[in-house]
C-alpha positions in Angstrom: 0.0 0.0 0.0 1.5 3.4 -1.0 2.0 6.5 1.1 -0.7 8.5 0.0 -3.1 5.5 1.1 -1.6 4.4 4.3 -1.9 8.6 5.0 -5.7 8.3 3.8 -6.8 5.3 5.7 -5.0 6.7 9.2 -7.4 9.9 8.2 -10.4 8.0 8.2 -9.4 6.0 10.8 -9.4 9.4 12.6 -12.4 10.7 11.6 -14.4 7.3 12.6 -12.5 7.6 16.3 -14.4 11.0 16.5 -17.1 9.8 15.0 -17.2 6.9 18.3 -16.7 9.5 20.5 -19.2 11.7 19.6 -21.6 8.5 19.8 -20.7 6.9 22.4 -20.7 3.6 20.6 -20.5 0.3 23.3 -16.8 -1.3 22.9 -18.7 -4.8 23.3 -21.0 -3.9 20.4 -18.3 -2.8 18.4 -15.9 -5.9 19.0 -19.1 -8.2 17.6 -19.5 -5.7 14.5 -16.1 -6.1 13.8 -16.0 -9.9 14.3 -19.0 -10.3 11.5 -18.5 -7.4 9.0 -15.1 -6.8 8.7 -13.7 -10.9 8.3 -10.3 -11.5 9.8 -7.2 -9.8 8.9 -5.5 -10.7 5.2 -8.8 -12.8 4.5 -9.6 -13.2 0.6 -12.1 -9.6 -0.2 -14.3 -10.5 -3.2 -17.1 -8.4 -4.4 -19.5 -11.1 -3.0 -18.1 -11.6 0.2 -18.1 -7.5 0.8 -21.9 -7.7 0.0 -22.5 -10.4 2.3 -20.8 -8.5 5.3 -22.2 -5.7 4.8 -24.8 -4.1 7.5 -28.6 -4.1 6.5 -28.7 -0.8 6.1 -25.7 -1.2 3.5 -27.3 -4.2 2.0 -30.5 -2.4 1.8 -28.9 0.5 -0.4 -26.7 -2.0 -2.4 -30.2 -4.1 -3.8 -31.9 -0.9 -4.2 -29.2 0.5 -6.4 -28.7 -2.7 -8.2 -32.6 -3.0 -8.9 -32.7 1.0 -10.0 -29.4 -0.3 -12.6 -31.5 -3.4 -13.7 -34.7 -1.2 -14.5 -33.1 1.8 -15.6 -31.4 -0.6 -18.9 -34.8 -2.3 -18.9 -36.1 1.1 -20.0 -32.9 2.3 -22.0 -33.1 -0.8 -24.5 -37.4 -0.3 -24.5 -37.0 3.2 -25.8 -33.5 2.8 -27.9 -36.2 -0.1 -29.9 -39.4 2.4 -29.3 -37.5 5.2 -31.2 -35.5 3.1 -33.7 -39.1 1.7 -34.7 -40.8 5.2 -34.2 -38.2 6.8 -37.1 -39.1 4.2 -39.5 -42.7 4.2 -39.5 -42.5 8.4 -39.9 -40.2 7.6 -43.0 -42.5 5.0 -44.3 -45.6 7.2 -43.4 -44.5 10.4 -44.8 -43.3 8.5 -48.1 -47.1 7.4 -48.6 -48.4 10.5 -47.4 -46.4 12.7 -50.1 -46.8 10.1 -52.8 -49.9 12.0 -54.4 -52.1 8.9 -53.0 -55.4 10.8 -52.1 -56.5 11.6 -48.6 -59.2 9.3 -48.5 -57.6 6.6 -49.8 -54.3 7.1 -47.4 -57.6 7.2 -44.6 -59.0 3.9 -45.1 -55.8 2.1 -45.3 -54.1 3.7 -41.9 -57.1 3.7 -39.8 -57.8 0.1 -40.5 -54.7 -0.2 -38.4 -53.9 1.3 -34.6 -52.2 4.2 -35.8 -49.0 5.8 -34.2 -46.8 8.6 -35.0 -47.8 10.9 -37.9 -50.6 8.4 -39.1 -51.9 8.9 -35.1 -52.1 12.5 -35.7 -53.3 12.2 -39.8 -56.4 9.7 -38.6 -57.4 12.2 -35.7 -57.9 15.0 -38.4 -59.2 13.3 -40.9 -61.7 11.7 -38.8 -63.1 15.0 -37.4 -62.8 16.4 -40.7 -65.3 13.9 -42.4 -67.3 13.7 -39.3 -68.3 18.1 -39.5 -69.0 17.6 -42.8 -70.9 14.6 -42.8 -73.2 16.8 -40.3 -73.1 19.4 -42.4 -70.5 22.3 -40.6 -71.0 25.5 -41.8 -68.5 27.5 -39.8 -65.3 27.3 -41.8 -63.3 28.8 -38.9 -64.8 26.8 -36.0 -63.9 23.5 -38.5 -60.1 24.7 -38.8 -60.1 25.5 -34.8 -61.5 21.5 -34.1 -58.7 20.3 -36.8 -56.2 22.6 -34.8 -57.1 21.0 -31.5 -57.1 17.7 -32.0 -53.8 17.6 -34.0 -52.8 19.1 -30.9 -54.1 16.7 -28.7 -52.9 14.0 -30.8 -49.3 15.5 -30.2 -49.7 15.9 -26.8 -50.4 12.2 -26.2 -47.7 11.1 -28.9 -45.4 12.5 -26.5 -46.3 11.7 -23.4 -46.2 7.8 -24.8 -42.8 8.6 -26.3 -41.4 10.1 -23.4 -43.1 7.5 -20.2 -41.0 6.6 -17.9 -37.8 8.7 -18.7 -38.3 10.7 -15.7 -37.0 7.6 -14.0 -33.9 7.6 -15.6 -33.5 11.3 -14.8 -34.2 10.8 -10.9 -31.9 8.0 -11.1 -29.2 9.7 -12.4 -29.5 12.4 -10.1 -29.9 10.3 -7.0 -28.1 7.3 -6.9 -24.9 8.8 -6.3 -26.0 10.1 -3.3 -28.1 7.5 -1.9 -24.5 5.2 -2.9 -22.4 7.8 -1.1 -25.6 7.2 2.0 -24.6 3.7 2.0 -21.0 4.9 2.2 -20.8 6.9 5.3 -23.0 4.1 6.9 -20.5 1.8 6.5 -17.7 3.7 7.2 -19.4 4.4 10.6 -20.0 0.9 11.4 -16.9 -0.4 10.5 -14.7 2.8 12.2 -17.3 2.0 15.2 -16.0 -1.4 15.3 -12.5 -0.4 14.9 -12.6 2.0 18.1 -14.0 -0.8 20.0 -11.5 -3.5 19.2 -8.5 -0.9 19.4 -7.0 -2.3 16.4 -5.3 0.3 14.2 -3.8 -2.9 11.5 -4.7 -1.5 8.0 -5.6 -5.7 7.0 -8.7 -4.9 9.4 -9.7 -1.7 8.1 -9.2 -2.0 4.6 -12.1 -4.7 3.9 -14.3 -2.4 6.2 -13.7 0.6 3.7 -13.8 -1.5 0.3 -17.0 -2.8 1.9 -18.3 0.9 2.6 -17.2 2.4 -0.9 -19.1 -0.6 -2.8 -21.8 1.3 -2.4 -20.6 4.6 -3.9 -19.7 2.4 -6.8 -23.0 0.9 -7.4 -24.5 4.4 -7.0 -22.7 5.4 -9.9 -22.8 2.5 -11.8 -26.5 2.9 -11.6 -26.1 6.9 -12.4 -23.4 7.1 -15.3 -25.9 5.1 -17.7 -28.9 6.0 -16.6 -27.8 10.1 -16.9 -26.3 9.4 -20.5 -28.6 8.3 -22.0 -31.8 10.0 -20.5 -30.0 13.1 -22.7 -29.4 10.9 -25.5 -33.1 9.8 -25.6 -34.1 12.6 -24.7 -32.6 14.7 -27.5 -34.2 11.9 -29.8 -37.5 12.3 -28.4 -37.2 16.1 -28.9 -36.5 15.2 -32.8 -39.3 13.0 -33.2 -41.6 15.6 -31.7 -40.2 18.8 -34.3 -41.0 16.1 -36.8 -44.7 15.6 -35.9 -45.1 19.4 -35.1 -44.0 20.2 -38.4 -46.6 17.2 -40.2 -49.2 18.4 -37.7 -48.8 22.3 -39.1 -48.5 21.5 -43.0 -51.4 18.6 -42.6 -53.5 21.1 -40.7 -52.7 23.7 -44.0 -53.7 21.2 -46.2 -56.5 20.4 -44.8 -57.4 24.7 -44.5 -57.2 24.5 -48.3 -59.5 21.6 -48.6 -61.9 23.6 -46.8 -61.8 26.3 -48.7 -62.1 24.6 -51.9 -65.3 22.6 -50.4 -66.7 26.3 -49.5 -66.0 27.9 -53.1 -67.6 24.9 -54.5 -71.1 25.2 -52.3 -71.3 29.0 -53.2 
């Protein structure tokens, strides 16, 4: 163990006799922490065997963080897929849409389907287009304000299903480094406790104490790193795929304007 170590660990080491002092810890309760977390001197320290020793309170943080890592790339590879799948129906859609295939006809074949993306917002319209006309609207500006609200209602839930759940990856990446570095200082007590007790200053006892302790700072940013990464990077996507369906909903919504006022010219 280098200098700058041995130097680091006496510092702890101080700050955990403080820590005792201020406490008042029991020296018997400390001897029996020591005996069960901490393992005997120059023992084999494995990743494993740190969990297992670890306090509940340790443990506790070290499962949650683990389950927060396992759920947080359960939802990364959901909406890496979600997005991937997302960008090629809006490519497929807006090919058929400016293909010069009529309206009606591009109607009947989407809406025979459950519609997503553009086609989502495309049916919407349509649909409340044929249904004022089919009861005869006569306002041509009330018409255009229903079109306008439902493409934007349309939109609204497009990206609220694109974007569920991402505020999970955002709190975990905000969070787990500190409920890690909770874990941390909890174990650091304990074992510093336990240290104070025994009056053992051998740096083969403390060390497994404070590899134990830090585990938990590394978890909480294993869990973090990913989980803050790509939250951006899928968030930046969803942010593209949403200027993509603004822009449809606006020209679809002047299309449809002009429809309207071709239908009026035609009934005067």
């Amino acid at each position: 163990m280098n200098g700058i170590s041995r130097n680091l660990l006496y510092f702890i080491y101080g700050a955990g006799v403080v820590l005792v002092a201020i406490t008042g810890m029991d020296p018997a309760f400390a001897q029996n922490v020591e005996s069960s977390n901490l393992g005997a001197a120059g023992g084999e320290v494995s990743l494993v065997s740190l969990f297992l020793q670890a306090g509940l309170i340790v443990k506790s943080v070290m499962i949650g963080l683990m389950l927060a890592s396992v759920w947080s790339w359960a939802i990364i590879l959901d909406k890496w897929f979600l997005y991937a799948r997302t960008k090629r129906q809006l490519n497929r859609f807006e090919k058929a849409f400016w293909s010069g295939q009529s309206l009606e006809e591009l109607y009947q074949t989407v809406s025979d389907k459950t519609p997503t993306g553009m086609a989502s917002l495309f049916v919407a319209a349509m649909r409340e287009w044929k249904r004022s006309y089919e009861r005869g609207a006569n306002s041509q500006i009330g018409l255009q304000t229903r079109i306008d609200k439902v493409l934007d209602v349309s939109l609204a839930r497009e990206a609220e299903r694109l974007e569920r759940r991402l505020i999970f990856l955002a709190t975990v990446g905000s969070a787990a480094p500190f409920v890690g570095l909770f874990g941390t200082v909890i174990g650091i007590m304990t074992s510093f406790q336990a240290i104070a007790g025994s009056k053992s200053t051998n740096l083969a006892v403390v060390a497994p104490g404070i590899a134990e302790a830090l585990l938990a700072t590394a978890l909480g940013l294993l869990a973090a790193i990913p989980a803050t990464i790509f939250y951006n990077k899928l968030s930046s996507d969803v942010s593209k795929i949403t200027l993509r369906l603004e822009s449809f909903a606006d020209e679809f919504s002047a299309i449809l304007s002009r429809q309207i006022d071709e239908r009026n010219k035609l009934n005067t």
